[in-house]
C-alpha positions, -999 to +999 in steps of 0.1 A: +476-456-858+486-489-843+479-520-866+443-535-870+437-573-857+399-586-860+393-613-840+359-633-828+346-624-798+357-644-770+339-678-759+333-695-725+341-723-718+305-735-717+299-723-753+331-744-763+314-772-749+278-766-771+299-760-796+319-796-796+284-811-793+269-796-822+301-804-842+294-841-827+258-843-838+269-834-874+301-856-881+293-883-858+325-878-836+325-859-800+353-831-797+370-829-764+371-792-745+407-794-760+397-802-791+376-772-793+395-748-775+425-755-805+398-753-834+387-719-824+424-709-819+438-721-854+405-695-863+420-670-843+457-668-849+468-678-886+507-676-880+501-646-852+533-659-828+531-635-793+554-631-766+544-636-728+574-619-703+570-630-666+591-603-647+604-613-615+617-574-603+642-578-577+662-608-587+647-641-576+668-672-559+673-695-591+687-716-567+655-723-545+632-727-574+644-739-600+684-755-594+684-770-561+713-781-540+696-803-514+718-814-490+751-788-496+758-761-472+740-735-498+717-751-506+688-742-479+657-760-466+638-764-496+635-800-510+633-808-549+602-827-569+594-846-597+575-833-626+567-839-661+600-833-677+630-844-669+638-821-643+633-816-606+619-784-593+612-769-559+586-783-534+571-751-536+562-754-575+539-781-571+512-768-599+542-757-620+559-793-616+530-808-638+537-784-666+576-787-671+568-811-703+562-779-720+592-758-703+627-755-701+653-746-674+683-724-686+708-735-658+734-717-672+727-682-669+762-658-660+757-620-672+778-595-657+754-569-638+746-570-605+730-538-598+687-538-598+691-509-624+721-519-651+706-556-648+674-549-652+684-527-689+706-556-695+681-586-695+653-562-708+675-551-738+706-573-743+727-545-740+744-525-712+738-488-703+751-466-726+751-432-724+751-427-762+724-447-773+693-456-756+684-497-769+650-506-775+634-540-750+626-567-758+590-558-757+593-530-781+616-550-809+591-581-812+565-555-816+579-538-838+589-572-858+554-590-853+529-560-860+528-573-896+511-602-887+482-584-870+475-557-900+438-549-883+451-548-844+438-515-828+451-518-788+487-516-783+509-542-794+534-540-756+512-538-731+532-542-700+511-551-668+511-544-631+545-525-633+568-506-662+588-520-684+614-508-700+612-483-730+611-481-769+648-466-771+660-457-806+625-474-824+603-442-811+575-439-785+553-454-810+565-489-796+562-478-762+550-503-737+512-492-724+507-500-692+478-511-669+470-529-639+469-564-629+430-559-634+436-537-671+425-508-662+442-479-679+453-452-656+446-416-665+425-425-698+393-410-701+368-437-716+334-421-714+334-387-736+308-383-763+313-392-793+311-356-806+332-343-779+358-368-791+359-359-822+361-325-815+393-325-793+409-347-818+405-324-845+414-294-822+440-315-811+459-323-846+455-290-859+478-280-831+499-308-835+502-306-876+512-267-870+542-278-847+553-303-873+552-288-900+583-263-884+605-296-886+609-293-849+621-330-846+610-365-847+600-362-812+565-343-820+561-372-847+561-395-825+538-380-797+513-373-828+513-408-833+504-414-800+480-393-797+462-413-828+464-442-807+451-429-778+420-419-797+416-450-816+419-463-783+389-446-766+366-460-797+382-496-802+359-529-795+390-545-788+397-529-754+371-556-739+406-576-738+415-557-709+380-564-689+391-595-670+363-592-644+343-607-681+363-636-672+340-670-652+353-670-611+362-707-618+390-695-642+400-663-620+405-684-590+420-710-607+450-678-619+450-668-585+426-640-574+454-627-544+482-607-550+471-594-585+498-611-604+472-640-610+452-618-626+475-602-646+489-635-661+446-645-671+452-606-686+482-619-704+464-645-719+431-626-728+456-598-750+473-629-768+443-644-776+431-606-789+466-604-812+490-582-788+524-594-798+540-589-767+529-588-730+550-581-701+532-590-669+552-579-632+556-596-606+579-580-575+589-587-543+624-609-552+652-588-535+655-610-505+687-602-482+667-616-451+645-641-446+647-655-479+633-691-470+604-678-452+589-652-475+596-677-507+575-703-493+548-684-477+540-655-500+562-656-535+563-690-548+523-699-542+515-664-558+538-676-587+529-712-587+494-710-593+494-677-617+521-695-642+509-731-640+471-718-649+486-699-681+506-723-691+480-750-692+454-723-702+475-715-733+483-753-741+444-761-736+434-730-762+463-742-789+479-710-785+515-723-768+528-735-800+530-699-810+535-679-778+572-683-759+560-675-728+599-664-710+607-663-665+635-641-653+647-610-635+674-588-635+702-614-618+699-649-595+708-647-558+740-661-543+744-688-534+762-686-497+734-681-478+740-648-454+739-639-420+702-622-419+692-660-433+693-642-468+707-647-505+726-614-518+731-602-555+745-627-581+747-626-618+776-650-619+755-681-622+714-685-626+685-696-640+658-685-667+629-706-678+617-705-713+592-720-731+563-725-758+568-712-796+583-746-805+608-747-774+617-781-765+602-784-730+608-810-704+648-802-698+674-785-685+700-765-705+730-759-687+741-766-654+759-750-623+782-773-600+776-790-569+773-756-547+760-738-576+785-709-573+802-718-610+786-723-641+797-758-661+798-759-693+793-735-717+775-701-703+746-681-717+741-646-719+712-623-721+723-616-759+717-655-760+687-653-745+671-628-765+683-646-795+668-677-789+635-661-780+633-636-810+643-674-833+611-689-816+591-660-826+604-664-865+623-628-864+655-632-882+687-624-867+701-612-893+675-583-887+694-550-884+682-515-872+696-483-870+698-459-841+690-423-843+730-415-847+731-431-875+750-465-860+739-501-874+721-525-842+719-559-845+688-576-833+695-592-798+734-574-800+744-608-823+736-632-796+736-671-805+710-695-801+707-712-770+719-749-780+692-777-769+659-752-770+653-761-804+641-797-818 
């Protein structure tokens, strides 16, 4: 069975508001929507940190979002603006641009796989292929870490949303990401069988199961017994209406973004933090631009984006829940920075961006920088070791945390990465 998390049921943002006045009437002092919003957090999450994972599949351009070159021959049409921090971002970020106070800018990004696959392992794992040993990501290790901190949480603690994530490796499918739709709706999951019926299954179910075990077939029929416990506790649980975002107000949907689906998914994101999921990875394609990079960044990925990551940004600020959730941008690689002949940006892992922030991340900066073309990193470079690192410190997992794979050899968390310097007050 997964852990149990009880939380309160969910509040508008109207009954926030009834709520502040009441509080007024009775101490004498109005509370702001803020106000409120953090109160009823600091009920909900007693030292519960969570992880938010914005995947851009495909490798987005770094270089037109987030480390412009205006004016260099790579650098493109895009022009840079001010925001809240002390950074400059694209002119395509304009929502995001008011909340860089509470983000940072990795600059300095070089990792050493190129290829959609073998990067994709890599950032999601901090490890490269290997053909011995399958690594857990990043999703399944802060699960795995955090799940103490949510002893009554009955819905998954990865949920990975509107695309796969990677797997559980070594740890066991128990910390297998579950996935749904930008929308949470579980595929293939029947959720309206009688109670009796249920029960009946279940039992016929585990008698089957227990008989298989109990021949010491393995640790692999463990683990899909385990599962299969979920699954059912699943089917019962109170704490699926996380996944119902459609319960959400239309103001706050539209204000996520109601095209595209990513939008949605990020509102999804921050309905299963607010329930107790440790870890969320929430998908967002469409990034592998060889042609027409300009055109389709500007007209279809970076408003999708924009408005989707700004609203859960704020949203989790507003609720009190960004102090304790490191909310993390990236894909597999950047682009290059030459710009090519079909008006495109190819693969590049030599030098990019990731932004980080929440979980007591110093926000408002840039770590890192690349040089005047952007082609070379200067200063010291980062890794995706690093990276996961510095997320897992801002979550409170030690580094010194040590697991063991099924053949016996000794893993350390994030493959002994260092912390990112500057992220950290």
């Amino acid at each position: 069975m997964w852990n149990r998390f009880a939380t309160p049921k969910g509040m508008t943002r109207r009954h926030f508001m009834a709520h502040a006045a009441g509080a007024s009437a009775m101490v004498g002092a109005s509370l702001s929507l803020g106000q409120s919003l953090r109160v009823h957090a600091d009920t909900l999450k007693k030292n519960r940190k969570s992880c938010i994972l914005l995947w851009m599949g495909g490798g987005p351009s770094s270089m037109d979002i987030w480390d412009l070159k205006p004016g260099t021959d790579n650098g493109g049409p895009f022009k840079e603006i001010s925001t809240t921090g002390d950074v400059r971002i694209s002119e395509h970020m304009p929502l995001m641009a008011k909340q860089m106070h509470h983000m940072a800018i990795v600059r300095s990004m070089s990792t050493r796989e190129a290829d959609h696959d073998r990067g994709r392992y890599y950032m999601h794992t901090g490890y490269v292929p290997d053909a011995n040993v399958d690594y857990p990501s990043y999703g399944s290790v802060i699960a795995h870490e955090l799940i103490s901190q949510r002893p009554e949480l009955e819905i998954p603690p990865f949920v990975s949303v509107g695309g796969a994530s990677e797997g559980p490796g070594f740890l066991g499918m128990a910390w297998a990401p579950f996935s749904v739709t930008n929308n949470g709706q579980v595929r293939n999951l029947e959720m309206r069988v009688e109670a009796e019926r249920l029960a009946q299954r279940r039992f016929a179910l585990e008698a089957i199961e227990n008989s298989f075990i109990s021949q010491k077939r393995g640790s692999v029929l463990e683990d899909h017994r385990k599962v299969l416990g979920k699954t059912f506790d699943l089917l019962t649980s109170k704490q699926m209406e996380a996944f119902k975002v459609e319960n959400e107000p239309t103001e706050v949907k539209e204000r996520y973004g109601l095209t595209g689906g990513f939008g949605q998914g990020c509102l999804l994101a921050r309905r299963l933090v607010e329930q107790g999921v440790p870890f969320v990875e929430v998908d967002l394609g469409g990034w592998d631009n060889h042609q027409n990079i300009f055109r389709t960044l500007s007209e279809d990925r970076l408003p999708v984006l924009d408005k989707a990551m700004a609203a859960l940004v704020s949203d989790l600020d507003e609720r009190g829940l960004l102090e304790d959730t490191c909310i993390v941008w990236m894909g597999e690689f950047g682009r290059t920075p030459r710009i090519n002949a079909d008006a495109g940006r190819d693969h590049w892992a030599r030098a990019w961006s990731v932004v980080v922030g929440g979980g007591g991340i110093k926000g408002g900066q840039a770590i890192g920088a690349t040089n005047e073309d952007g082609t070379e990193i200067v200063g010291e470079p980062y890794s995706s070791e690093d990276l996961m690192a510095s997320v897992c410190h801002a979550l409170g997992i030690s580094l010194e945390t040590t697991f063991t794979s099924r053949n016996g050899r000794p893993m350390k968390i994030a493959n002994s990465g260092k912390l990112i310097k500057g992220l950290f007050a």
